[in-house]
PAROSE-961486 format. One line per 2 residues: number of its first residue (from 1); their letters; for each residue x, y, z of C-alpha. Coordinates in pm, whole numbers. Each point is the difference from the previous one (the first is absolute). Layout:
BEGIN
NUM	A	X,Y,Z ~ ...
//
This chain:
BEGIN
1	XX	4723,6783,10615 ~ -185,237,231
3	XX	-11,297,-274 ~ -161,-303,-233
5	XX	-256,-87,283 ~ -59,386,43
7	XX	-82,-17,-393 ~ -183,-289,15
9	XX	-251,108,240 ~ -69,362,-162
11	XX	-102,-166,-318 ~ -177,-284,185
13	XX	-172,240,215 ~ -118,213,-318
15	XX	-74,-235,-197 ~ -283,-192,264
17	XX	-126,311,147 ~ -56,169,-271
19	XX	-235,-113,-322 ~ 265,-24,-269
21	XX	-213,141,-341 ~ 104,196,-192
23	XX	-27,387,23 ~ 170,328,-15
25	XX	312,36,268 ~ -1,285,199
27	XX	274,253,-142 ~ 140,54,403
29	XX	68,-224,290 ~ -212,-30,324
31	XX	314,215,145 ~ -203,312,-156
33	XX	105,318,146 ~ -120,186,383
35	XX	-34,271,-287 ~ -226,-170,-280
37	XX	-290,197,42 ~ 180,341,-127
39	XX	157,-193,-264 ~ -347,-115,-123
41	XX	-172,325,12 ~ 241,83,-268
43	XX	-14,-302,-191 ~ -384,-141,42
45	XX	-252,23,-282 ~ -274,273,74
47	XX	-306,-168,161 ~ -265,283,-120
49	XX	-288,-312,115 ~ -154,-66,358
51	XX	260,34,244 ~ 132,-293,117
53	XX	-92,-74,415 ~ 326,26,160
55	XX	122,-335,124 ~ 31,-90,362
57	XX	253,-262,31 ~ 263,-212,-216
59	XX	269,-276,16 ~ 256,-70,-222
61	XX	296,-233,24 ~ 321,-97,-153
63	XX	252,-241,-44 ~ 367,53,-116
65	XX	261,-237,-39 ~ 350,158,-180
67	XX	311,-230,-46 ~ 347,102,-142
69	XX	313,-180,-125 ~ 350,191,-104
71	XX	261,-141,-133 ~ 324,13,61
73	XX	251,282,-82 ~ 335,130,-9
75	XX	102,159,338 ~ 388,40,149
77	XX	-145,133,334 ~ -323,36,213
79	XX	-104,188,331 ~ -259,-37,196
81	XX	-339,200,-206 ~ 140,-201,-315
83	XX	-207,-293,-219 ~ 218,-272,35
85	XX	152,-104,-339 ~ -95,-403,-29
87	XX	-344,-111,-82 ~ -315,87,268
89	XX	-344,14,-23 ~ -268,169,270
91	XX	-390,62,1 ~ -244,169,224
93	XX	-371,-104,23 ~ -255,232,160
95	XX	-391,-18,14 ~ -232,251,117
97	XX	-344,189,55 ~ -132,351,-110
99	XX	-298,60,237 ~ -190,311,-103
101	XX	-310,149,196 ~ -216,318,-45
103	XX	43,250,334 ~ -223,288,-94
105	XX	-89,183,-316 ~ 377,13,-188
107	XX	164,-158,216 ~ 136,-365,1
109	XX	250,-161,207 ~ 224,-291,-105
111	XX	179,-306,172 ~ 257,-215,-165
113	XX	120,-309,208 ~ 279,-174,-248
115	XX	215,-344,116 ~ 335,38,-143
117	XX	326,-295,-17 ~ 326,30,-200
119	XX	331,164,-134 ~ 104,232,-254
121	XX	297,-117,-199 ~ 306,-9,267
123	XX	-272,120,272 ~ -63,253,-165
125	XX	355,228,-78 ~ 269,44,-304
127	XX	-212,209,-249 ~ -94,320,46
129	XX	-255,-37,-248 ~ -133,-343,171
131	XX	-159,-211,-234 ~ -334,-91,232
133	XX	-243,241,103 ~ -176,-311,181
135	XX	358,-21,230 ~ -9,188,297
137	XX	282,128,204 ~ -130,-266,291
139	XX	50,-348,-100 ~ -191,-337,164
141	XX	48,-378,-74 ~ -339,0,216
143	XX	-320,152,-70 ~ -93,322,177
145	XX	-266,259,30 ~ -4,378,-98
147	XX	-267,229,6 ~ 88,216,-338
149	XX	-235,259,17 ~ -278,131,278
151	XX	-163,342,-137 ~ -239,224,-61
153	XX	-114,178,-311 ~ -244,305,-32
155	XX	-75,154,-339 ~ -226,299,-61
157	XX	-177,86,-351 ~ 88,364,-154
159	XX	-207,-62,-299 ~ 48,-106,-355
161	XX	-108,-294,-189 ~ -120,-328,244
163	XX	241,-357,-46 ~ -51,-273,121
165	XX	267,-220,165 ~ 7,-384,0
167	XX	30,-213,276 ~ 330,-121,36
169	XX	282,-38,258 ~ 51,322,249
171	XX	-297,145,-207 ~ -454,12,89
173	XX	-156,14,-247 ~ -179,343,-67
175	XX	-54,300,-175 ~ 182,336,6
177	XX	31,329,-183 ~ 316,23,-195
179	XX	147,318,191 ~ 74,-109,351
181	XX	197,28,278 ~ 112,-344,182
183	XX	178,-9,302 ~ 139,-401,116
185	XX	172,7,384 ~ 160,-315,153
187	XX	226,-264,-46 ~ 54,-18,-386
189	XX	300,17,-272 ~ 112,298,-135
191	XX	-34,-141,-331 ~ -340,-55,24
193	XX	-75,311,-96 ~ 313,202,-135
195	XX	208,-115,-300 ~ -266,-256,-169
197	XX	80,-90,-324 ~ -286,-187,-199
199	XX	295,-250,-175 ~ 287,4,277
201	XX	-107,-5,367 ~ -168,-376,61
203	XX	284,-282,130 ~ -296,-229,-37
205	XX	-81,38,-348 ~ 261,213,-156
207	XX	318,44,21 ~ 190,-99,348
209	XX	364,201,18 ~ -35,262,287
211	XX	143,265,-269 ~ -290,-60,-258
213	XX	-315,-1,216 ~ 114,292,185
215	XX	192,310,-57 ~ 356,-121,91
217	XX	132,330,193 ~ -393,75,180
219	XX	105,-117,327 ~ -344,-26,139
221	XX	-82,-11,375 ~ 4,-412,83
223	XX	33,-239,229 ~ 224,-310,-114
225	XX	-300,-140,-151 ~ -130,315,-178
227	XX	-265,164,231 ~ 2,261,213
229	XX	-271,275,183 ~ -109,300,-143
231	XX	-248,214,-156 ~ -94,112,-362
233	XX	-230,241,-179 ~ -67,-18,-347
235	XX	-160,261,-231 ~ -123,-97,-286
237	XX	-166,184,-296 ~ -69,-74,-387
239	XX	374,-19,-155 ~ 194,33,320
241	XX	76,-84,393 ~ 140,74,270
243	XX	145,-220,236 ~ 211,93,380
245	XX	102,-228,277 ~ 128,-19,339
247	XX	149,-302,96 ~ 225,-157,301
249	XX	378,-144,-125 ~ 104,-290,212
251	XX	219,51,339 ~ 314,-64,-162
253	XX	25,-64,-420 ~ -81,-356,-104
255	XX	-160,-54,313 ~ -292,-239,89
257	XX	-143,267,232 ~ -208,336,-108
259	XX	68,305,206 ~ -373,85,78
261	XX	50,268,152 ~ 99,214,-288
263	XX	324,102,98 ~ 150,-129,-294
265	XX	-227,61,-305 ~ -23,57,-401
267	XX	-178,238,-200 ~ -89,-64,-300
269	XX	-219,170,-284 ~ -122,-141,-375
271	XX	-190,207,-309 ~ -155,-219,-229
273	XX	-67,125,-335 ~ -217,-252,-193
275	XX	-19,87,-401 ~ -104,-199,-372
277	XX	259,7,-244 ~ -144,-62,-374
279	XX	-295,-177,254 ~ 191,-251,249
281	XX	35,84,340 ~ 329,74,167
283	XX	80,178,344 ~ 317,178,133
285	XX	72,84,345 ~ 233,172,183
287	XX	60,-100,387 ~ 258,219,215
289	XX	98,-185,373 ~ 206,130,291
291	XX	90,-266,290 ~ 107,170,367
293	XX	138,-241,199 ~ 350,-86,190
295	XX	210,-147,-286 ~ 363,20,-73
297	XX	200,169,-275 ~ 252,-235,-245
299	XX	263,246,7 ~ -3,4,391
301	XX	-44,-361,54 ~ 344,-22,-261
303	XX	167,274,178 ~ -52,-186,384
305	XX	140,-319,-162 ~ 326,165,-100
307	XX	49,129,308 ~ -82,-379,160
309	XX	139,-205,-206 ~ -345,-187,-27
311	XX	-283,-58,-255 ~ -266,318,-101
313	XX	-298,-46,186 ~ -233,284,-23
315	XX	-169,-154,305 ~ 277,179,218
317	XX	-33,359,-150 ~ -361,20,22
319	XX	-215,343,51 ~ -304,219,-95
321	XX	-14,36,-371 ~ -193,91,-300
323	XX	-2,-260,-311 ~ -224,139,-310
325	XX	-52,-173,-316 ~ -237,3,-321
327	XX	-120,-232,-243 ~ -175,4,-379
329	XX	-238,-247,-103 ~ -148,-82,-357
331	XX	-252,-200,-108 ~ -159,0,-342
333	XX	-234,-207,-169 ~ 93,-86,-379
335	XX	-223,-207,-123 ~ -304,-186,210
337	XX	260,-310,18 ~ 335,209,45
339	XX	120,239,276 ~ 338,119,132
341	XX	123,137,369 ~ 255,269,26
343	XX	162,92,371 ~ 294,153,132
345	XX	106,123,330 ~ 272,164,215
347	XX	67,64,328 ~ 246,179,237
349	XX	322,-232,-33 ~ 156,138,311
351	XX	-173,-215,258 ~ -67,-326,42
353	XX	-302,-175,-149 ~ -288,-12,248
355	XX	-266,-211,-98 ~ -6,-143,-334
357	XX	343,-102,-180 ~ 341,119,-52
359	XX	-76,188,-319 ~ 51,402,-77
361	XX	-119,24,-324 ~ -115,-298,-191
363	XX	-191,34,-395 ~ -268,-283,-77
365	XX	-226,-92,-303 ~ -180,-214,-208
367	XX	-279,-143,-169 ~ -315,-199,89
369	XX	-155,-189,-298 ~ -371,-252,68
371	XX	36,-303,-223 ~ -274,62,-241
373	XX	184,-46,-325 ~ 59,-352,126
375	XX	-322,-88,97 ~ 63,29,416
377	XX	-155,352,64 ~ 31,-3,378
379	XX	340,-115,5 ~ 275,270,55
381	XX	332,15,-161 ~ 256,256,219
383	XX	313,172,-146 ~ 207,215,211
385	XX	386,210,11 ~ 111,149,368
387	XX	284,193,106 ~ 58,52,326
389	XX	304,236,100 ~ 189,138,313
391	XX	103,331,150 ~ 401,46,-25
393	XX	16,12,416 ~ -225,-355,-33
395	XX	261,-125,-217 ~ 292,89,226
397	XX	-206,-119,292 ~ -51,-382,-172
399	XX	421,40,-129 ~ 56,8,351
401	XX	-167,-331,94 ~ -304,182,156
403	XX	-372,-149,22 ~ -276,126,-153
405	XX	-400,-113,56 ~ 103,-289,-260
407	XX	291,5,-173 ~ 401,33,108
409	XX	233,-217,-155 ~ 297,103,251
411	XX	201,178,-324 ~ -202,171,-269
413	XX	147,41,-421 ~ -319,192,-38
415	XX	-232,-16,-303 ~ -386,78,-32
417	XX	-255,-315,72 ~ -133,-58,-367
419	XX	-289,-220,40 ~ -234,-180,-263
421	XX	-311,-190,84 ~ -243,-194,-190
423	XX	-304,-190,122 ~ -288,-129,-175
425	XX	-333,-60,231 ~ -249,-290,-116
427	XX	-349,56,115 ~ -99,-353,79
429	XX	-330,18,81 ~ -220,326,155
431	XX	177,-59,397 ~ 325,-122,-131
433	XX	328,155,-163 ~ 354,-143,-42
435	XX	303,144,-115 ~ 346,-8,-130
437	XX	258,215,46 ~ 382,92,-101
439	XX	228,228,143 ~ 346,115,-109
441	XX	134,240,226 ~ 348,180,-122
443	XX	249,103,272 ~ -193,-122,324
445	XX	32,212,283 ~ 173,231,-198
447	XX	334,-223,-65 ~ 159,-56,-331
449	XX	164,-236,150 ~ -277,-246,79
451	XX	-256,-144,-222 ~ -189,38,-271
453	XX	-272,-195,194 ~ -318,-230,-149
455	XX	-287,-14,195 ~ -306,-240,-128
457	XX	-337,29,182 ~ -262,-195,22
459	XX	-389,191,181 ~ -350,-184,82
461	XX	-240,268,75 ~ -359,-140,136
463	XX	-251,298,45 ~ -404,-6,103
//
């Protein structure tokens, strides 16, 4: 009943603050990016008019509400990061604010206060590839406050052609040339600004396993609800940019505290090359990470527990380390109704996951197809195939009974997590977007022996 209410008052909330005509839908959520303005300077139409006067101040708001149901599935055992096997259902609800205000010439600086309430499918653990990006790794039956992001962004023109970018969540509006340099410094998410995808990177709109809006093996500097502190520059010229960041990893992994003090940190560095093939856009990207920070090895958490006689627990083996990884990402336009995402990713399997998931190399893809041929152009029908995989050491580490971020069955027949989602998103009215979703997720946690499991979703999405 409360995930109903939750529902209830997102739509009811939309629907009588909001005037209800009809009109276009935006094509992303209010949870737009810390980096949107580099992404627009490659993707805004050349404004070779007046320039537009920069805009001074701007608030946006959303409201989410997410609820799943599973069914029930074949399972002889279960430990303690496993989805149970009978019938469950869970839901989050969040709402927020994206407060924008002009500091000096370039520079902008950004507050987003957000309320969040709910549970991820058994709180939020059993899938490595976890089938809500709206679940965080912190869980509430009562309503709570976060501030997502605090920061600052300063941009600086190199030349080129002037755009203009639209007013719109974490974004002034103003004009810019389209070679730049922007630099953003504060609280944000990594993914803000590195690994975008145009089809595959919204929970609120798109698609909503952890494995298909993000790079499965980028395990990106995060607090247990996403965010962390940092810095990033971004270069950005005609067919290409540059991005680099610095960012602070949490005090231990999975943790709901950020070592600010940079003791602990990640690198990480993305080129973007943006191209037409036979004239549709498409970009690729290449990002390359490296996370320092006191983490344990699989093979010596497996090795201590021989000689105890216990469970692996990387937690007890603990020290100084370097984790690297890199991920590919595709996205190509086919025709003005039509585009598909390609990613895949791979990390160091040696250590234990840090941030993100328990996944060392995971594949993902798909398609993206707006429902003009049956008359509902700003609806969005979502196809999409992931495979996430682990590191032999992770395997013997899970055989052994060990716990990872959020899966560990206590035994382990391993077998890749093969993952299909579907979800089709109905633009209701200008403010307002629901959404169905289905989820079949092969081998959960990695275990032939449990599963296949069916996950149906059901997303209200209220936006001004």
């Amino acid at each position: 009943m409360k995930y109903a209410r939750q529902l209830a008052l997102t739509v009811l909330l939309s629907l009588t603050i909001f005037d209800s005509s009809a009109a276009e839908a935006p094509t992303t959520s209010v949870e737009n990016r810390a980096g949107a303005a580099a992404q627009e300077t490659t993707d805004s139409t050349t404004d070779k008019t007046t320039p537009l006067a920069d805009q001074r101040f701007s608030i946006h708001g959303q409201m989410t509400s997410f609820t799943q149901s599973k069914a029930a599935f074949s399972a002889p055992y279960s430990g303690a990061n496993s989805l149970p096997a009978y019938t469950d259902s869970a839901g989050t609800f969040d709402a927020g604010l994206f407060i924008g205000m002009k500091l000096w010439t370039g520079a902008e600086a950004y507050f987003n206060p957000e309320i969040d309430q709910g549970f991820g499918l058994a709180g939020t653990l059993g899938a490595a590839g976890f089938p809500s990006g709206l679940a965080y790794k912190v869980g509430s039956a009562e309503p709570y406050y976060r501030t997502t992001r605090a920061f600052i962004r300063q941009s600086f023109n190199l030349g080129g052609e002037s755009i203009t970018l639209e007013d719109q969540p974490n974004q002034l509006a103003k004009t810019m040339t389209s070679n730049n340099i922007i630099i953003t410094a504060g609280k944000f998410a990594v993914v803000d600004i590195f690994d975008t995808n145009s089809y595959a990177h919204d929970p609120r709109l798109d698609f909503a396993n952890w494995a298909g809006v993000e790079a499965g093996a980028f395990d990106y500097a995060a607090d247990a609800w996403g965010y962390t502190y940092g810095a990033a520059i971004e270069w950005n010229q005609d067919w290409w940019s540059l991005r680099g960041g610095f960012f602070n990893l949490s005090v231990v992994p999975n943790s709901t505290q950020i070592d600010i003090g940079f003791k602990q940190y990640q690198l990480v560095t993305e080129f973007e090359e943006r191209h037409e093939l036979w004239g549709k856009k498409g970009k690729f990207k290449i990002l390359g990470f490296v996370n320092r920070a006191n983490m344990g090895r699989y093979s010596d958490a497996v090795a201590l527990s021989q000689q105890t006689g216990g469970s692996p627990d990387t937690g007890l083996v603990r020290q100084m380390a370097w984790r690297p990884g890199v991920a590919l990402n595709f996205e190509q336009e086919i025709t003005p109704t039509l585009g598909m995402f390609l990613r895949a990713s791979q990390n160091s399997g040696a250590q234990e996951a840090y941030e993100f998931t328990d996944i060392n190399q995971s594949v993902s893809g798909g398609v993206s197809i707006k429902g003009n041929s049956w008359g509902r152009p700003n609806d969005t029908l979502g196809l999409a195939g992931i495979v996430n995989a682990l590191s032999t050491d992770a395997q013997q580490y899970f055989a052994a009974g060990g716990l990872g971020i959020l899966v560990g069955d206590g035994a382990l027949n391993y077998g890749p997590e093969r993952i299909l989602e579907v979800y089709y998103n109905f633009a209701v009215t200008d403010f307002l977007s629901l959404a169905i979703d289905y989820q079949h997720i092969g081998n959960p946690g990695y275990n032939r022996d449990r599963g296949p499991v069916n996950i149906f979703g059901f997303r209200a999405h209220a936006y001004f």
